[in-house]
PDB file as gemmi writes it, atoms N, CA and C in Angstrom:
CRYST1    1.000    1.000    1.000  90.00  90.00  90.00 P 1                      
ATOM      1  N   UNK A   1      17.864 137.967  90.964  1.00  0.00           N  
ATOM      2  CA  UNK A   1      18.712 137.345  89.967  1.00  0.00           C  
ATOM      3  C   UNK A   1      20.148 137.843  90.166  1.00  0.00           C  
ATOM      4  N   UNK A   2      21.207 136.749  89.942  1.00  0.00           N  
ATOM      5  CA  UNK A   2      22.754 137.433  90.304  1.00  0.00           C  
ATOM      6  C   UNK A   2      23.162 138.106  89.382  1.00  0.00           C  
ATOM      7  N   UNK A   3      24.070 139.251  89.135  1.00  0.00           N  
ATOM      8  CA  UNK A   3      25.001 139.573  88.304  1.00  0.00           C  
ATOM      9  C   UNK A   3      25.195 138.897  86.559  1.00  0.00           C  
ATOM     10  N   UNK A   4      24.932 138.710  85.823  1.00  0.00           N  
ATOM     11  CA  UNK A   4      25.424 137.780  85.084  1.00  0.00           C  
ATOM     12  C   UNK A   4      26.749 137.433  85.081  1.00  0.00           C  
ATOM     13  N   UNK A   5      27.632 138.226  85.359  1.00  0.00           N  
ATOM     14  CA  UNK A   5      28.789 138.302  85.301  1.00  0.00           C  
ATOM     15  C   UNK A   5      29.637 136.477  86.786  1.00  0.00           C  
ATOM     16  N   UNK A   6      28.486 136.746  87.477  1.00  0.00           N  
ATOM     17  CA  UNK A   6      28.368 135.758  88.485  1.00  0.00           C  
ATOM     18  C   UNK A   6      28.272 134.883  88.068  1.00  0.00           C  
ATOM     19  N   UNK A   7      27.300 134.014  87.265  1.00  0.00           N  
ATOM     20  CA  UNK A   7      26.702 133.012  86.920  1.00  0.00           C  
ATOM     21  C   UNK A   7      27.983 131.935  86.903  1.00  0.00           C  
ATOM     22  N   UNK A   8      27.505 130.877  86.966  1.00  0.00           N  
ATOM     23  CA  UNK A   8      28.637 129.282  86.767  1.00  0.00           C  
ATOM     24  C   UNK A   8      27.911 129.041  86.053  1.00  0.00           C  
ATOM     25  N   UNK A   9      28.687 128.597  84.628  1.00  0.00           N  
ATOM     26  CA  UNK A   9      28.132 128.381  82.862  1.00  0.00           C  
ATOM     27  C   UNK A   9      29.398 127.389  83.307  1.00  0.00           C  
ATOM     28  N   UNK A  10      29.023 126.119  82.209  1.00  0.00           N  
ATOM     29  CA  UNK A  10      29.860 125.431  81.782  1.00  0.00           C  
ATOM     30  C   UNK A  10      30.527 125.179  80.233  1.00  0.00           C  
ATOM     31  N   UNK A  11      29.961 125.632  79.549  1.00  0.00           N  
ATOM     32  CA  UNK A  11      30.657 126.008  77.740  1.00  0.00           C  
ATOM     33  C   UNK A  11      30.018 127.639  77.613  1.00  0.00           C  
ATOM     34  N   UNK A  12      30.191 128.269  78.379  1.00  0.00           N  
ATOM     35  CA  UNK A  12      30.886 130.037  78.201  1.00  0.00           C  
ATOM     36  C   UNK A  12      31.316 130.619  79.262  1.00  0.00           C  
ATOM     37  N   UNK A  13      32.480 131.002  78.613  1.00  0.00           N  
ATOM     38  CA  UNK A  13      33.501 131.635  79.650  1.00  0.00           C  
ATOM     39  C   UNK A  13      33.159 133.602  79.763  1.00  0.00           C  
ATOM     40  N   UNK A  14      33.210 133.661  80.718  1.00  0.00           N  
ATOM     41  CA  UNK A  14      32.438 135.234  81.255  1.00  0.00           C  
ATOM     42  C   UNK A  14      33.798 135.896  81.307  1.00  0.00           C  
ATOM     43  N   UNK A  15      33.981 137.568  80.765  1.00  0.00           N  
ATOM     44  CA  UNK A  15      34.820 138.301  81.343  1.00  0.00           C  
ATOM     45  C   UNK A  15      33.713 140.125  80.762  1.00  0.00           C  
ATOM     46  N   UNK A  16      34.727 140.339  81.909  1.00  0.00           N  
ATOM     47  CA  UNK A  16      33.624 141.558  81.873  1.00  0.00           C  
ATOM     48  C   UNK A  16      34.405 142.907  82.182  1.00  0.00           C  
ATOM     49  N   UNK A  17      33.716 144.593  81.024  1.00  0.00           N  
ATOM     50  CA  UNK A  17      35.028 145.305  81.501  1.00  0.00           C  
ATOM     51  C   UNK A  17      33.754 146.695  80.746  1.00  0.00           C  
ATOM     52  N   UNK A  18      33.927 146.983  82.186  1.00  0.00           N  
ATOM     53  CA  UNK A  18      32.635 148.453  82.221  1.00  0.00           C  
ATOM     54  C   UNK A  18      31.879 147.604  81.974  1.00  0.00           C  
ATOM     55  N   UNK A  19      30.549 148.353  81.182  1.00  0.00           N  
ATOM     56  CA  UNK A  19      29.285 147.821  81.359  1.00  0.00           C  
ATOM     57  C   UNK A  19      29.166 146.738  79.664  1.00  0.00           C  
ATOM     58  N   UNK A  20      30.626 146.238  79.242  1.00  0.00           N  
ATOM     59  CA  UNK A  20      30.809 145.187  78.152  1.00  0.00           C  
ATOM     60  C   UNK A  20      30.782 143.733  78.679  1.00  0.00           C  
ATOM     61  N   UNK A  21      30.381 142.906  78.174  1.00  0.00           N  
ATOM     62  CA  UNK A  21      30.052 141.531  79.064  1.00  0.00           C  
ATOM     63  C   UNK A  21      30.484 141.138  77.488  1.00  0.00           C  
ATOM     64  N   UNK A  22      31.724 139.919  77.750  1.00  0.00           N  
ATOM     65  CA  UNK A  22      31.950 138.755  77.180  1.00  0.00           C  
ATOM     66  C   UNK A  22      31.676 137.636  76.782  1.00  0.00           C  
ATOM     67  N   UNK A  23      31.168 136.566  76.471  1.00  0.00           N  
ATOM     68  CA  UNK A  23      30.752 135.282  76.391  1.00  0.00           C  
ATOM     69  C   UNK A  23      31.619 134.423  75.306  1.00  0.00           C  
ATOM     70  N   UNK A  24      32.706 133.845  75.742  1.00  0.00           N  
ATOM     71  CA  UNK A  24      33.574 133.204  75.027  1.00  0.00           C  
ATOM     72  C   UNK A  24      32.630 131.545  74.832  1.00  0.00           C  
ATOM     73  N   UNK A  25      32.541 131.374  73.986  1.00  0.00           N  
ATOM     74  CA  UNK A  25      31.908 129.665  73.623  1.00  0.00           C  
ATOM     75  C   UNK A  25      32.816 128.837  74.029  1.00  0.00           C  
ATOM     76  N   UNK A  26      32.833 127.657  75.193  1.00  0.00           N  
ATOM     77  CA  UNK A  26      34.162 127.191  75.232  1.00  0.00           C  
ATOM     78  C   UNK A  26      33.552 125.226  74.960  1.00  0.00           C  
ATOM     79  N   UNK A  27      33.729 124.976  73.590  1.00  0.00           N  
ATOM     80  CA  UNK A  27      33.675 123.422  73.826  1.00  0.00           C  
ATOM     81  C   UNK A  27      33.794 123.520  72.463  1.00  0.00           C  
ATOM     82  N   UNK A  28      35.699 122.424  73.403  1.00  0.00           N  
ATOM     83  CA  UNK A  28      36.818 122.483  71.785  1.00  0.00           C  
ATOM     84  C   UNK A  28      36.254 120.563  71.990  1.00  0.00           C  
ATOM     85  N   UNK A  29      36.821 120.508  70.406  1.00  0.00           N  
ATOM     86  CA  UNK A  29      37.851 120.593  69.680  1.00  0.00           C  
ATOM     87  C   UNK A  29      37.006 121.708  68.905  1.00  0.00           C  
ATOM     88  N   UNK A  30      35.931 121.631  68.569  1.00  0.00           N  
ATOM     89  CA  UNK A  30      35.485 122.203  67.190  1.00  0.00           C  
ATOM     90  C   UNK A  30      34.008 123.133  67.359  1.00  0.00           C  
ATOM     91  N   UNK A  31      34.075 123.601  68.357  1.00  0.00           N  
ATOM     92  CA  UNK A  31      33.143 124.687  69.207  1.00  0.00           C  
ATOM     93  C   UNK A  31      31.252 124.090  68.718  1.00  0.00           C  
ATOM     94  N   UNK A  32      31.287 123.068  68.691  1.00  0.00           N  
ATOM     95  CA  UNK A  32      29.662 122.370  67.985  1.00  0.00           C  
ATOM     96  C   UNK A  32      28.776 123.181  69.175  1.00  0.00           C  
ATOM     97  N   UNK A  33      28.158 123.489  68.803  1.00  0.00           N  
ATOM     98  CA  UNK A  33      26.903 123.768  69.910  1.00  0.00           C  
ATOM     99  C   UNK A  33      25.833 123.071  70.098  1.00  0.00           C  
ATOM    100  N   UNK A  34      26.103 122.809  71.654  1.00  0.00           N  
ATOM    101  CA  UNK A  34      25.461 121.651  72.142  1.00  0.00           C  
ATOM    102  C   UNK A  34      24.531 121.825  73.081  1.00  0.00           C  
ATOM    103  N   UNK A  35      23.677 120.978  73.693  1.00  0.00           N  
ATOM    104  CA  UNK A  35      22.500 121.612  74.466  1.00  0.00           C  
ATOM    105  C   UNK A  35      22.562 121.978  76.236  1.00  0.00           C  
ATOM    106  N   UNK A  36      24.239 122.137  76.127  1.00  0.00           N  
ATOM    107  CA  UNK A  36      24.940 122.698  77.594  1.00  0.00           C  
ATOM    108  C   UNK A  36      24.655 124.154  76.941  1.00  0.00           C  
ATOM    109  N   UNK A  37      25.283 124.220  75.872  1.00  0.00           N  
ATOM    110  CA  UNK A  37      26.258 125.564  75.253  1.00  0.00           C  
ATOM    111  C   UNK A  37      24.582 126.607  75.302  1.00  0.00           C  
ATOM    112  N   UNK A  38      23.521 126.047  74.889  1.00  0.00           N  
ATOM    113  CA  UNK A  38      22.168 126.213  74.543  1.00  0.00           C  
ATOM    114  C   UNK A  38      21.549 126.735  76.170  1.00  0.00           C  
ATOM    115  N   UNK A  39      21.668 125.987  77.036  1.00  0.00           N  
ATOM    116  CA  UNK A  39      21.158 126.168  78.297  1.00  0.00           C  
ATOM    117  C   UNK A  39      22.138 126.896  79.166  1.00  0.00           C  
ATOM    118  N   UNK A  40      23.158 127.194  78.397  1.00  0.00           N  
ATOM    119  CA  UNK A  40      24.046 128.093  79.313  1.00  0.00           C  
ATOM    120  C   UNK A  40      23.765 129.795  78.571  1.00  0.00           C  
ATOM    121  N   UNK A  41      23.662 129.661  77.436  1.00  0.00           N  
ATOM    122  CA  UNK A  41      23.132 131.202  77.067  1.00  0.00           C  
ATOM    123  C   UNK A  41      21.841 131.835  77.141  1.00  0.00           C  
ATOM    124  N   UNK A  42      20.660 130.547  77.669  1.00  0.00           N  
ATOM    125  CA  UNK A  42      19.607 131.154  78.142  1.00  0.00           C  
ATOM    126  C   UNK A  42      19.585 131.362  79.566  1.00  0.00           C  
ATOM    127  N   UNK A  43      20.605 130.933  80.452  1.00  0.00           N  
ATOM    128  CA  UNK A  43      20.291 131.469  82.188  1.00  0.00           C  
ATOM    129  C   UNK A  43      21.606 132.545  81.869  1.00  0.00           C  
ATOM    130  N   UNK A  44      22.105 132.752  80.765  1.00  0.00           N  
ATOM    131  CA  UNK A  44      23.534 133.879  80.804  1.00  0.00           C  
ATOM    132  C   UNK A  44      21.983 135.322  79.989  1.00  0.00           C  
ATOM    133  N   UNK A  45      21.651 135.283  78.902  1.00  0.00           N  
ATOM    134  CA  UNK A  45      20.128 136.205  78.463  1.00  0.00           C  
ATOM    135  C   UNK A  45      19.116 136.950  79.572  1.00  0.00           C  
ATOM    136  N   UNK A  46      18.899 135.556  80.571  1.00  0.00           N  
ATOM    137  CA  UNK A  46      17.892 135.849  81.487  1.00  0.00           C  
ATOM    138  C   UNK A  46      18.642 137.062  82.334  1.00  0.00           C  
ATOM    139  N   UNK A  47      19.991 136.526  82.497  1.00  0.00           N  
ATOM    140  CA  UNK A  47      20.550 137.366  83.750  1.00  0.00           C  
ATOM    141  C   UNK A  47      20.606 139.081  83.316  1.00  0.00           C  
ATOM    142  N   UNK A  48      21.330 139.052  82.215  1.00  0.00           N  
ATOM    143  CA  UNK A  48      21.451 140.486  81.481  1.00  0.00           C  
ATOM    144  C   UNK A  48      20.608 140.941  81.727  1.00  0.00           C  
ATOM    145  N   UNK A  49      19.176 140.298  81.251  1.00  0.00           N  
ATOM    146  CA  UNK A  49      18.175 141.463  81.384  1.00  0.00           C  
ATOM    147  C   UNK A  49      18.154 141.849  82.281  1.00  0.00           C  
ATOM    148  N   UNK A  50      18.103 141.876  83.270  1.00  0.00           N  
ATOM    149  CA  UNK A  50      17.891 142.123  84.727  1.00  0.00           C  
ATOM    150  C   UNK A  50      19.268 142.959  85.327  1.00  0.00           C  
ATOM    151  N   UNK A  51      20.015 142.607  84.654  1.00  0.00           N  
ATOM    152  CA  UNK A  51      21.180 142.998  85.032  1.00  0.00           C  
ATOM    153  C   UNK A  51      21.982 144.962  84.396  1.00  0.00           C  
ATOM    154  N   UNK A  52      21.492 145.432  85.620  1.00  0.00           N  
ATOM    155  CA  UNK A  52      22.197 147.252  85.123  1.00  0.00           C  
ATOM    156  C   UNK A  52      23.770 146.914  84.941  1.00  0.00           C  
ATOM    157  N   UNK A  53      24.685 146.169  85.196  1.00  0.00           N  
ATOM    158  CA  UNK A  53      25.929 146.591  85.346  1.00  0.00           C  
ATOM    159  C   UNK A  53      26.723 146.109  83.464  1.00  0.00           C  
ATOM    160  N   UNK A  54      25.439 145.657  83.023  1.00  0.00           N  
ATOM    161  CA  UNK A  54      25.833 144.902  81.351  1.00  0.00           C  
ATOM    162  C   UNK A  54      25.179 145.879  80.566  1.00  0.00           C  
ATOM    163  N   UNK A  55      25.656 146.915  79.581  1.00  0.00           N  
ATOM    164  CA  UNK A  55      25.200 147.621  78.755  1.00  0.00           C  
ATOM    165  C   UNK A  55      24.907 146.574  76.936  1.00  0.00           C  
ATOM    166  N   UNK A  56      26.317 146.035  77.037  1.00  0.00           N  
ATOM    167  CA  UNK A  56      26.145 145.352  75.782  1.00  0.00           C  
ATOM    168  C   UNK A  56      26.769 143.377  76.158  1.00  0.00           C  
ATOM    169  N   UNK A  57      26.963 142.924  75.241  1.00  0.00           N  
ATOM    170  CA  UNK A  57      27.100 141.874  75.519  1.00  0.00           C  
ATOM    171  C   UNK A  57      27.929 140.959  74.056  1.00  0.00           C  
ATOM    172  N   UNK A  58      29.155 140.754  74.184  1.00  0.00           N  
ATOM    173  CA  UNK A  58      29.349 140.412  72.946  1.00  0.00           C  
ATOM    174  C   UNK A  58      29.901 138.585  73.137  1.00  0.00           C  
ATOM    175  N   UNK A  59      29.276 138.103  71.858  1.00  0.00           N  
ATOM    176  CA  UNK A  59      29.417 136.430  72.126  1.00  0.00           C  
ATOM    177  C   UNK A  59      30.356 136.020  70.728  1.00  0.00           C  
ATOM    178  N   UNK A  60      31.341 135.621  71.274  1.00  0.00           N  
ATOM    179  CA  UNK A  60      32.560 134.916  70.447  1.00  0.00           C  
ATOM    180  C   UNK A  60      33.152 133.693  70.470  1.00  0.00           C  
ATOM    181  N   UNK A  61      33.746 132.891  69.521  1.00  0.00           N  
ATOM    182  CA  UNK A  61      33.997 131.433  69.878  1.00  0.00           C  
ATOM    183  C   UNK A  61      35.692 131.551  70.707  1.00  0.00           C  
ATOM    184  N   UNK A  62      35.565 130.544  71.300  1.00  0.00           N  
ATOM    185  CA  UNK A  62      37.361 130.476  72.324  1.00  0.00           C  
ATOM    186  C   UNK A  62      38.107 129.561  71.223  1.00  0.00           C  
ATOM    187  N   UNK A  63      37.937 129.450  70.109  1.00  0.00           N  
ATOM    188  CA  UNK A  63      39.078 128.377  69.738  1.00  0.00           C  
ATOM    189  C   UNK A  63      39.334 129.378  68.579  1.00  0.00           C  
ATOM    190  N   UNK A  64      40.814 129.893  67.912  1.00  0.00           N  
ATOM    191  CA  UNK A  64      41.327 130.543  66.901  1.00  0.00           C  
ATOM    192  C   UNK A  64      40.449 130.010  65.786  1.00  0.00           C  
ATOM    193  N   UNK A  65      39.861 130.937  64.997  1.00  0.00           N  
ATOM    194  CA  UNK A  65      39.621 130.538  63.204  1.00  0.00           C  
ATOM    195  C   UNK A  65      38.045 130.042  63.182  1.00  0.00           C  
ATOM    196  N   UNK A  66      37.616 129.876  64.918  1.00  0.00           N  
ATOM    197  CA  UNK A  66      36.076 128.962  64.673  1.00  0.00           C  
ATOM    198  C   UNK A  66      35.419 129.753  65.590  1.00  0.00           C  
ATOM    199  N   UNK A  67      34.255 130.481  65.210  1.00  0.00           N  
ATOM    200  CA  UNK A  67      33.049 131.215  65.972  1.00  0.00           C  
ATOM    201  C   UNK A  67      32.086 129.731  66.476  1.00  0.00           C  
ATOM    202  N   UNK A  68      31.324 129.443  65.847  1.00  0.00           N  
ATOM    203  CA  UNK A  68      30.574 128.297  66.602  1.00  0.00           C  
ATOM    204  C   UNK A  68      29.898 127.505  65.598  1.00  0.00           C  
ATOM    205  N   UNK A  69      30.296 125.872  65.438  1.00  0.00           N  
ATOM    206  CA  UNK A  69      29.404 125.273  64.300  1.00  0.00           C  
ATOM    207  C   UNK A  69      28.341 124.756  64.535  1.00  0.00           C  
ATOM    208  N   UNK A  70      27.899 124.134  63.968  1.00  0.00           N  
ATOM    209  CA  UNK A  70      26.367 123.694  63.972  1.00  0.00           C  
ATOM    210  C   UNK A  70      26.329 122.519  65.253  1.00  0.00           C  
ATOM    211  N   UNK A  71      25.029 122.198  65.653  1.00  0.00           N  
ATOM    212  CA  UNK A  71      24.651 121.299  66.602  1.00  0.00           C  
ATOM    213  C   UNK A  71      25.298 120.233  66.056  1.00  0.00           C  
ATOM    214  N   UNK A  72      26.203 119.979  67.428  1.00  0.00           N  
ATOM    215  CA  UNK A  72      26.980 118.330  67.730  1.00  0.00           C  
ATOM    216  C   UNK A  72      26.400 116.979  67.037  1.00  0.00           C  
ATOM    217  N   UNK A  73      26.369 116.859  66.125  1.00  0.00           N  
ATOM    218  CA  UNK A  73      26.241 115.562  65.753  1.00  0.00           C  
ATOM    219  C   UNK A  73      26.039 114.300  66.213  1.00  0.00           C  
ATOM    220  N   UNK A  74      26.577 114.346  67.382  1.00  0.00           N  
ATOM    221  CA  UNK A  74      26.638 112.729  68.214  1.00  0.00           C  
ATOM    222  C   UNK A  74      25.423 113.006  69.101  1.00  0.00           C  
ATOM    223  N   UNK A  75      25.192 114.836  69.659  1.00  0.00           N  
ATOM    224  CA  UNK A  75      23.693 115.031  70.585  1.00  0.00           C  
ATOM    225  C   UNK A  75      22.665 114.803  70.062  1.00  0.00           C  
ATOM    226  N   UNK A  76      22.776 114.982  68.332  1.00  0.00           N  
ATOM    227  CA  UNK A  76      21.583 114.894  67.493  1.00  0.00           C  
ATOM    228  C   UNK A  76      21.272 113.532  67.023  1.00  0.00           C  
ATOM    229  N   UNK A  77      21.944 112.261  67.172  1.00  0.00           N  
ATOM    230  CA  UNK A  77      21.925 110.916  67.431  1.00  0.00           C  
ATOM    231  C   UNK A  77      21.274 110.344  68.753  1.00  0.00           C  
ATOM    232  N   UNK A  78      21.687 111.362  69.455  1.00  0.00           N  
ATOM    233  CA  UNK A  78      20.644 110.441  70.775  1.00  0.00           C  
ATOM    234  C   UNK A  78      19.388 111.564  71.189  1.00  0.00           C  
ATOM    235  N   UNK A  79      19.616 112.800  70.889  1.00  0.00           N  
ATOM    236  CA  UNK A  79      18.194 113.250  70.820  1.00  0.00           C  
ATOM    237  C   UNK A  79      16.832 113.431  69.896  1.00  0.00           C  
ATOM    238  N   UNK A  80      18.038 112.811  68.934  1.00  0.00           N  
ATOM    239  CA  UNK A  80      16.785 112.768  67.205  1.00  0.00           C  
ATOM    240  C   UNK A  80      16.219 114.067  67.023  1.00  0.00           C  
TER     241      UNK A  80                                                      
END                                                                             
């Protein structure tokens, strides 16, 4: 398994400093969590574990004032 720090995620942005691992949420306008955002923090989970160079891991939203809202509305229309 690679690094987590490696991984290509497409809605979380990785930065990493000592054994602290980042996970910025990135899908503006209004950070909805969607089933990218969903499948990008379970192959970003898998990796950690495995991964010695990540002691902790902290997950925050990228847009000022918004951590992360509820599932996208328009995904929950076509996935019911």
């Amino acid at each position: 398994m690679p690094r987590a720090f490696d991984l290509r995620l497409n809605a979380i942005k990785l930065a990493q400093d000592g054994r602290v691992l980042t996970a910025t949420a990135v899908a503006p306008p209004l950070n909805f969590v969607t089933t990218e955002f969903i499948r990008d923090l379970d192959r970003l989970t898998a990796a950690v574990d495995t991964d010695d160079t990540v002691g902790a891991v902290g997950l925050t939203g990228g847009l000022p004032g918004r951590f992360l809202m509820h599932a996208d509305p328009r995904e929950l229309a076509v996935t019911g």
